[in-house]
C-alpha positions in Angstrom: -4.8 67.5 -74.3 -1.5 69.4 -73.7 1.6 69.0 -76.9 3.6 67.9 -74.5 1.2 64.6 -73.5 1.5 63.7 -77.4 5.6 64.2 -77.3 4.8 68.1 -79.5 6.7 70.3 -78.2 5.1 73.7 -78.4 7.1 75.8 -81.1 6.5 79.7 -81.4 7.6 82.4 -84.3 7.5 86.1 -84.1 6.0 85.6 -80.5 3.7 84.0 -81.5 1.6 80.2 -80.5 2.6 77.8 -84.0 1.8 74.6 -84.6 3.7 71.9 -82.5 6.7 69.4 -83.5 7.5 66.3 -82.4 11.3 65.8 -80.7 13.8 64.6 -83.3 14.6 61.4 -82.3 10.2 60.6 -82.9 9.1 59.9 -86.3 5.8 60.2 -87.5 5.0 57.6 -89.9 2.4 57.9 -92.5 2.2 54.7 -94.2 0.8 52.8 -97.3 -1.7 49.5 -96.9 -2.0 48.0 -100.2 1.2 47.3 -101.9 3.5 48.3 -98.9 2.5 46.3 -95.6 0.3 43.7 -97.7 -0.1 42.4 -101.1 -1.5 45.1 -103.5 -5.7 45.2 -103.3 -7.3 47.8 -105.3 -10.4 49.6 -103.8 -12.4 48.1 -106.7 -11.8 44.1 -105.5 -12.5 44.9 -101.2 -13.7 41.6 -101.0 -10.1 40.6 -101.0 -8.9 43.0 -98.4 -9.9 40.9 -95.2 -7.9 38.2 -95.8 -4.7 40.1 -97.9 -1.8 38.6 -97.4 0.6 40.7 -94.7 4.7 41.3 -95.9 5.7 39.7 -92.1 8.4 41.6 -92.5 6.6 45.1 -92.6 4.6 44.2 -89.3 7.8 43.4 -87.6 9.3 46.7 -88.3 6.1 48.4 -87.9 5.4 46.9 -84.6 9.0 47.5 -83.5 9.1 51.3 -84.6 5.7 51.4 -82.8 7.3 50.4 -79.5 10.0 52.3 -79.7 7.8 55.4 -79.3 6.9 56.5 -83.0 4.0 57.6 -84.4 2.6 55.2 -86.4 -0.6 56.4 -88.8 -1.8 54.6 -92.0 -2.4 56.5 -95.2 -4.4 54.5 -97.7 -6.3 54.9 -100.7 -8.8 52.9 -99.6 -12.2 54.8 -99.2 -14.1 55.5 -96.1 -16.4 52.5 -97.1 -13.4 50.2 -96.4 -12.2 51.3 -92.8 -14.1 48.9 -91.0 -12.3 45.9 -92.7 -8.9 47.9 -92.8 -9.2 48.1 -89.1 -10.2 45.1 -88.6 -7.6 43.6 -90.9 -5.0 45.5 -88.9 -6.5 44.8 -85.9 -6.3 40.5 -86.6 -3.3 40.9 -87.9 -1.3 42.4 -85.1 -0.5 45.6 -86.3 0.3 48.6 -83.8 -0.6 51.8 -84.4 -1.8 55.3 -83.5 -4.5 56.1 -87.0 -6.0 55.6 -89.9 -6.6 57.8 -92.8 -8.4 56.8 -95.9 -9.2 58.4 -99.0 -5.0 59.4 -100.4 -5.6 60.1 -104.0 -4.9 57.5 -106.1 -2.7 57.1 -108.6 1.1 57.7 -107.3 3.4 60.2 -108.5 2.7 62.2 -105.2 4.3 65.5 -104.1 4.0 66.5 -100.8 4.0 70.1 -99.8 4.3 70.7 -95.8 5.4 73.8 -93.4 7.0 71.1 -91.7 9.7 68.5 -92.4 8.6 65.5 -95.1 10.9 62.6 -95.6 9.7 60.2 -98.1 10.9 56.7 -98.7 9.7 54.9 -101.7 8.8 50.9 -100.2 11.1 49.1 -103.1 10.2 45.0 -102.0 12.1 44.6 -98.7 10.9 46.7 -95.4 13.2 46.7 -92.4 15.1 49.6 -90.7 15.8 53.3 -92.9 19.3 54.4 -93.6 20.6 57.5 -94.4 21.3 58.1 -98.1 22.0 61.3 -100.2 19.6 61.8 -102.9 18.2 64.9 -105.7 14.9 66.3 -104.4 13.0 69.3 -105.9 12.6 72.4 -104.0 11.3 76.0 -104.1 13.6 78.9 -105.3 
């Protein structure tokens, strides 16, 4: 498949093939399960997580960011033992999206390090639309 029939846009450096981007107005989400679209289930209870309670207000903005063309990809702690509930979780409750990846260490306190731009919002209680906000973050020398 071709970048350009998964919105990339093929990028080059010194002359050379690099690794795709997406256009700027696209956003590829990576996003949290437990805790951040649902009530918080840890991997050692996954009998709860078929019938964890969904924050209605994180599927509406999901769904919506979904159809307006963004990437939408959930990053979970759960294990690979729990993605046929997960998806079948999503899957009942309505959620659109593009994939699934299990297995995000555990434990928070996460620092991402990227070639590529990383944008990280904290989910604080209330999910609806981002804004733009200044804010500290640490970088390389």
């Amino acid at each position: 498949m071709t970048a350009e029939k998964n919105n990339l846009v093929d990028k080059e450096e010194n002359g050379k093939k690099v690794s795709p981007v997406l256009p700027e107005h696209i956003k590829n989400f990576l996003i949290d399960i437990d805790g951040t679209v649902c009530e918080d289930i840890p991997n050692e209870e996954p009998e709860r997580m078929a019938t964890a309670k969904v924050y209605p207000d994180a599927l509406a903005t999901l769904n919506k960011w979904y159809d307006e063309g963004h990437i939408i990809t959930f990053f979970t702690s759960r294990t690979e033992a729990h993605r046929d509930v997960t998806e079948k979780w999503l899957k009942d409750n309505g959620f659109k999206y593009h994939g699934l990846l299990v297995g995000k260490p555990r434990g928070g306190n996460y620092h991402w390090i990227d070639n590529h731009m990383v944008r990280a919002t904290r989910y604080n209680g209330k999910f609806n639309d981002l804004v733009e906000r200044s804010a500290t973050v640490q970088v390389f020398e």
